[in-house]
Structure formats: C-alpha cells, structure tokens
C-alpha positions as CSV (number, residue, x, y, z in Angstrom):
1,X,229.4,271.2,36.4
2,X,225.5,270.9,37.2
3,X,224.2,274.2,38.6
4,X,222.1,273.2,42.0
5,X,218.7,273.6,40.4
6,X,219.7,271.6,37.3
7,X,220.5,268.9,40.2
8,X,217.7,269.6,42.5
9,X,215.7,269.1,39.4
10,X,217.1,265.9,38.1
11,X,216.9,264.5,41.6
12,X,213.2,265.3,41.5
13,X,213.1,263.4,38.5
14,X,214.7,260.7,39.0
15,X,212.7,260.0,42.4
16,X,209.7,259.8,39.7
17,X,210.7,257.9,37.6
18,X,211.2,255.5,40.5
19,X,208.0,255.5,41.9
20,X,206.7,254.5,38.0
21,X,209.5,251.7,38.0
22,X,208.3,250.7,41.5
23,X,204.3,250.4,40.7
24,X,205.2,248.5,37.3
25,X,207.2,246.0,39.3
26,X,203.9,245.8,41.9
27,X,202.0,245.4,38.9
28,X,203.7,242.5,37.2
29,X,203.7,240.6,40.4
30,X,200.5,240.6,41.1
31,X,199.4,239.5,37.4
32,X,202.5,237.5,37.4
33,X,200.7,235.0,40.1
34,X,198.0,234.4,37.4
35,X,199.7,233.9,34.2
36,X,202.4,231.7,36.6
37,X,198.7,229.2,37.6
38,X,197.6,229.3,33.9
39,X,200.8,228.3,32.3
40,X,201.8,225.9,35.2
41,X,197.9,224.4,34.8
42,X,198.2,224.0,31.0
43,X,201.3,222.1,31.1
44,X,199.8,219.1,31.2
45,X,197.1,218.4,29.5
46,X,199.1,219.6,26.5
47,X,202.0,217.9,27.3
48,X,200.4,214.7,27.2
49,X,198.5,215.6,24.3
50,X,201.8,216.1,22.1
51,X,202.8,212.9,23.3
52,X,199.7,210.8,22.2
53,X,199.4,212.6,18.7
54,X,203.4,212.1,18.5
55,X,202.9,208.4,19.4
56,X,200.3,207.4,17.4
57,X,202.0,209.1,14.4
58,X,204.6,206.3,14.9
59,X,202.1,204.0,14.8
60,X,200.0,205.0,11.9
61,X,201.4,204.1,8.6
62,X,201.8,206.9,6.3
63,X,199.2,206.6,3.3
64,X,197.3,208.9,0.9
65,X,194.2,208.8,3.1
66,X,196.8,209.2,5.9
67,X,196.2,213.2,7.3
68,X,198.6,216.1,6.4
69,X,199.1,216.8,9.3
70,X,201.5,213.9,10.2
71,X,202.5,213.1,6.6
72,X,203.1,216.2,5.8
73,X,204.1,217.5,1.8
74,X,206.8,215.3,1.2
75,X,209.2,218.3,1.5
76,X,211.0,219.4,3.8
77,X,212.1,222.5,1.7
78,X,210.0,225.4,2.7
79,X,209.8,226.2,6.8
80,X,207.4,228.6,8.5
81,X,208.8,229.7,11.9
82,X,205.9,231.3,13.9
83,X,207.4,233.6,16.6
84,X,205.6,234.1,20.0
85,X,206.7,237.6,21.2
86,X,204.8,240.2,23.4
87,X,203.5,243.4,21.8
88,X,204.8,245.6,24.4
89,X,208.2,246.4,25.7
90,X,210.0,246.9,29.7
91,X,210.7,243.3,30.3
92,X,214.5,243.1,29.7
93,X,215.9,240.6,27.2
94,X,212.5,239.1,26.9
95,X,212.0,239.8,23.4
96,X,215.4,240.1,22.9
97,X,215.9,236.3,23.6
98,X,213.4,234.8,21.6
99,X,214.3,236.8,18.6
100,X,217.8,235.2,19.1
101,X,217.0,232.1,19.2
102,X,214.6,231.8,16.3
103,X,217.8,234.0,14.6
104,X,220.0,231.3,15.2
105,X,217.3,228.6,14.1
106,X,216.5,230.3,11.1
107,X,220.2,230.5,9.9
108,X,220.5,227.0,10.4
109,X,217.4,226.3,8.4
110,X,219.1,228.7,5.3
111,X,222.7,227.4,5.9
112,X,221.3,223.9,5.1
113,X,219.6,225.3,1.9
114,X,216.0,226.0,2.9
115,X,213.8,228.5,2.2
116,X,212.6,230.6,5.4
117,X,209.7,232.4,6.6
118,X,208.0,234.2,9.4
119,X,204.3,234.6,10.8
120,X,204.4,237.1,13.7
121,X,202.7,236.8,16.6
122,X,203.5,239.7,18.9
123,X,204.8,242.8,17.2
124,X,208.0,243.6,19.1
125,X,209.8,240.7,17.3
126,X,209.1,242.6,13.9
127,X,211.6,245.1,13.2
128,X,214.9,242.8,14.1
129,X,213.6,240.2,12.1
130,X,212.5,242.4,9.7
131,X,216.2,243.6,9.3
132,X,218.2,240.8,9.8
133,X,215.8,239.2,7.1
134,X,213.7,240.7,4.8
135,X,211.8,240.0,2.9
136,X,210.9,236.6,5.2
137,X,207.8,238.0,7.0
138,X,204.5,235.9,5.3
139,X,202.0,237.2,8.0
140,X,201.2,238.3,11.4
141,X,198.9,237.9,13.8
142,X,197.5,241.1,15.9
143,X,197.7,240.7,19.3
144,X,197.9,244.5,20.8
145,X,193.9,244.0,22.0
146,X,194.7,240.7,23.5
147,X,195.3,240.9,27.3
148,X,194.9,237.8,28.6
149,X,195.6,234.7,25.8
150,X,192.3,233.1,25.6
151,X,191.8,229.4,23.3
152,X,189.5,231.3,20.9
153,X,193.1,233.4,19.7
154,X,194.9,230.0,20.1
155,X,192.3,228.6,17.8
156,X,192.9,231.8,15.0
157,X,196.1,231.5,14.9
158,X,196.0,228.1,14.5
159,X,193.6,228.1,11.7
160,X,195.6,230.5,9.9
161,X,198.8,229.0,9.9
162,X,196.9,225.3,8.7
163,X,195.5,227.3,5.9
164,X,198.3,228.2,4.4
165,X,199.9,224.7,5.1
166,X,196.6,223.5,3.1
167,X,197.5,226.1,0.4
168,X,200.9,224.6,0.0
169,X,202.9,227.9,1.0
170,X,205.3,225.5,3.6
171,X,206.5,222.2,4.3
172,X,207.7,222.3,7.7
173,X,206.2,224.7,10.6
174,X,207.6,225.6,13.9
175,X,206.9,227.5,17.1
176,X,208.9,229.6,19.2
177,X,208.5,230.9,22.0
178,X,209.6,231.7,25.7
179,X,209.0,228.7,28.1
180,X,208.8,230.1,31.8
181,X,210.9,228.2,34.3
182,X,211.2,230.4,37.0
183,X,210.9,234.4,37.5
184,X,215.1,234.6,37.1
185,X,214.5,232.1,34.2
186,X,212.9,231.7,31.0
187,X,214.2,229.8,28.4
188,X,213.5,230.6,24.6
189,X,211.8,227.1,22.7
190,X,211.7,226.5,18.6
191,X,209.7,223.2,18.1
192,X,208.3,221.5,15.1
193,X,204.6,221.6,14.8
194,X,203.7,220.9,11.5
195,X,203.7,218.2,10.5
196,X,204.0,216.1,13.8
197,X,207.1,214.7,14.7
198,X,206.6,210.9,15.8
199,X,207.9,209.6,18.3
200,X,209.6,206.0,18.6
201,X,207.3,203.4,21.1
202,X,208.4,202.7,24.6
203,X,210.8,199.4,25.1
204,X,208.9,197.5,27.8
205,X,211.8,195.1,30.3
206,X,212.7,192.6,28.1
207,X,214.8,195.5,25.4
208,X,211.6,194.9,23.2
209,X,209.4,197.4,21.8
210,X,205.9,197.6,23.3
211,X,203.2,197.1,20.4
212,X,200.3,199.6,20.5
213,X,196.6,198.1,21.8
214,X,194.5,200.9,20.1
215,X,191.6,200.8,18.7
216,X,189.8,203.5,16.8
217,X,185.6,204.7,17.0
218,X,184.7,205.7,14.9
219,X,187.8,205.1,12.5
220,X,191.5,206.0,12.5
221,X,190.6,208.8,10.1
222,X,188.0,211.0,11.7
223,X,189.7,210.6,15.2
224,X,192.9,212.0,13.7
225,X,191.4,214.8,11.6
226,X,189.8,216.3,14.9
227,X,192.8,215.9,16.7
228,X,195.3,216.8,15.0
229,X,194.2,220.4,14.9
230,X,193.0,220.5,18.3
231,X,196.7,219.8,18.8
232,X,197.9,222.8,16.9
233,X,195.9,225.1,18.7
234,X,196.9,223.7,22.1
235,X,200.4,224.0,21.4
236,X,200.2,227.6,20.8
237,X,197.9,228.4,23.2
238,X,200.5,226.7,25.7
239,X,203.1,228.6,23.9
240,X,200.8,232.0,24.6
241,X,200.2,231.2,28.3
242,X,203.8,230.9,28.8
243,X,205.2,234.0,27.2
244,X,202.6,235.7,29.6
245,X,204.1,234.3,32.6
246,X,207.2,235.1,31.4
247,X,207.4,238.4,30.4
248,X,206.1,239.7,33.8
249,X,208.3,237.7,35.5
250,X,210.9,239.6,32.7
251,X,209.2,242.7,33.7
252,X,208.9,242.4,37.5
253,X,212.9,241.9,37.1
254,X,213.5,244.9,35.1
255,X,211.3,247.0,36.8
256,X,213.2,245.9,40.2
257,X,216.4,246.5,38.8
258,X,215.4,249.7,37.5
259,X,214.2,251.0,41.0
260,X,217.6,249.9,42.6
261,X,219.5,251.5,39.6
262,X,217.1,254.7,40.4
263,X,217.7,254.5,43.9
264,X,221.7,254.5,43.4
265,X,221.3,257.3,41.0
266,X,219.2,259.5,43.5
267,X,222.1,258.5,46.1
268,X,225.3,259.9,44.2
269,X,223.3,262.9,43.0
270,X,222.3,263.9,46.6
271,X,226.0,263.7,47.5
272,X,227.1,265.9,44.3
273,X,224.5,268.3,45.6
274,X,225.5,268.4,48.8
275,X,228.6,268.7,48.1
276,X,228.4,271.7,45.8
277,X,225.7,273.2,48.0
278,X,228.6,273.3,50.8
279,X,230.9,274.6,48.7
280,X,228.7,277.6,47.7
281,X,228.3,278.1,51.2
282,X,231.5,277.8,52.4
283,X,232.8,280.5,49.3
284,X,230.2,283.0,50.5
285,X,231.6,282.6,53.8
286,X,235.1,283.5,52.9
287,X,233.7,285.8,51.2
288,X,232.3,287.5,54.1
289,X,234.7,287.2,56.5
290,X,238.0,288.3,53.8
291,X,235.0,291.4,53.6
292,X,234.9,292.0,57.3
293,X,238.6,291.6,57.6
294,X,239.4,294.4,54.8
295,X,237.1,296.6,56.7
C-alpha cells in the first residue's frame, strides 16, 4: 500500500496534469472556432468545383489531345493513396481513424491485384503504415512548420504528386483524409483524384438526359489544362482545412475527457488518503491510550 507522501505526491501530480489537460482543451476551442469557419467556408466553392470538372469530363470525349488528367494512363494498375494526417498527437483516434480507413482501402486495392503506394502528408500516419506495409511509402510531404494550411502548401503538394503522375510512377491517385462533421464527429474520406472521375449528366423531367450548352474561350484545351490542376490543389487544400477542424475538435474531446478522467482520479486518491491518514491516526491513538492504561 501507498505510503501518505507517495499519495500526497501523486495527488499533487495529478492535479497538474489536469490543469495542462484543461488549458489544451481551452486552447483547441478557441482555434477550433477558426479552422471550424475555414473548412465550413471552403466547402463550397470546391464542392462545386469537383462537380463542374467531374461533369465536363463526361462530356468531353477522351482523345490524345484530351488532358491526363481526365484520361488518365490507360491503367488502372498502380494507385497512390495520399494520406492527410496531422503531425502532432493528443486528439484521440484522430489519426488513428484515418490510418484505418486508408488500411482498409489499401487492402482492397492489393486484394484486387494492384500495386499500392503512399505519399505522406502529416507524419503521425508514418510508422503504422510503415509497418502494416513496407516498403509502400513513395514520398512525403513536411508539414511540422505548417500551422495554419495555407493554398501556397495546397498548391506544393499538389504539384508534387502531378509530377510523378507525369513521370508515370501511378495510374490512379487518391486522397484521404478526415472530413469534419461535427466536434463528436469526423468521418475518415478516401476519394479518387487522379485522374477525375466523371460524372453521368443530370436527367431533366421527361427521364431524358440533359445535353451540355458549353462553349469553350479560348478552346476546350487550354481551359481544361488550367483547371484541372487548380482542381487538384483545391481538393487537398479542402482536405487540409478539414483535418484542422477536426483534429481540435478530436483534441478539445480528449483533452475534456482527460480532465474528467483526472478529476475522478484526484477523487478516489483523496479518499485512499484520507482513509489511511485516519487510520494512522486512529493506531497512534490506541496506541496511546493501551500506553496510559498499562501505566
């Protein structure tokens, strides 16, 4: 059993670490607000912008002047998987969750035959990866200096992963990361990126399908060879925003749970030590008194 100083010590303790676990949970809410307005504010504009590029790449017949990007190798044997994470750790299953789900993607991807790989972006999704497959990991992306996701990383990132698409070192490339849906709730996301997936045209009332009124300035071509990159960068910056939001909403959770799990622990230690402390006194009592009796 605990001597009362090794208790009265631990207690001490324990009260510190919950006044760290209480700040850190102060701190993630308050930056939580922001990186909950940037992601929520992004949404959109690339939301819609995956849907035009996905439309029009059911439009556009595939050609050789027709852009990598949406016709791709004409394999579908060698898939890049580039996986979002956060550099830094405290946030619960945060990590823990996207790592499974680009897990379970990947052993799809190799159970069907195809050859794997992985570009990291946010080093905490490294070492599982690294031993569940290795081997697998073709690059990665240093983030550790980054703390707030800015277009210009977006943009790197981007360009490094469409060089090596240009170099022929993948077929097929997709994103995953943590989409925030609420602070309780984040839910791990593997889409295609590379090369876009179309998507089929809207039926208008009549069961048919709507035909497509566009017209391209200056041509088809140069429109789709600024776009289609833009779109690559937008899609991971979207993808960086919204691992932000949600790993301090991750964090905010398991620094609150960690307070209350500090604040039970602090409780049933102040009972053992009172508890002990009245048994000492009540034994140096006895003692006492059986003393004063034998006199």
């Amino acid at each position: 059993m605990a001597s009362l100083k090794a208790l009265k010590l631990r207690i001490g303790s324990v009260k510190s670490t919950q006044k760290i676990t209480k700040a850190m949970k102060m701190v993630a809410a308050a930056k939580l607000r922001r990186a909950q307005s940037n992601a929520e504010s992004g949404r959109p504009y690339s939301q819609r912008l995956s849907d035009v590029v996905s439309s029009l790449a059911a439009r556009v017949t595939v050609g050789p002047q027709s852009p990598k990007l949406i016709a791709g190798t004409g394999s579908d044997q060698r898939h890049l998987i580039v996986v979002a994470a956060s550099d830094r750790g405290l946030a619960g299953a945060f990590n823990t969750n996207i790592v499974r789900a680009v897990r379970r993607a990947a052993d799809d991807l190799i159970a069907q035959g195809k050859d794997v790989q992985f570009f990291i972006v946010g080093r905490k999704s490294r070492p599982v990866l690294q031993r569940f497959f290795p081997g697998r990991i073709a690059g990665q992306y240093d983030t550790s200096e980054m703390k707030n996701p800015a277009y210009t990383d977006a943009q790197a990132i981007a360009a490094e992963i469409m060089s090596r698409f240009e170099a022929g070192q993948f077929d097929v490339a997709h994103l995953a990361y943590s989409n925030f849906r609420s602070v309780l709730l984040q839910e791990p996301t593997v889409e295609q990126i590379i090369p876009v997936k179309p998507t089929a045209p809207a039926a208008n009332d009549s069961g048919k399908v709507a035909a497509a009124a566009v017209e391209y300035e200056p041509d088809e071509e140069a429109i789709l060879a600024d776009l289609l990159p833009r779109n690559v960068a937008i899609q991971i910056y979207r993808a960086l925003l919204e691992n932000q939001a949600g790993f301090y909403g991750s964090q905010m959770t398991a620094m609150d749970n960690a307070t209350r799990n500090a604040g039970d622990m602090i409780n049933r230690l102040s009972i053992q030590y009172n508890r002990q402390r009245q048994a000492a006194i009540t034994t140096e009592l006895v003692e006492i008194i059986s003393g004063a009796e034998a006199l």
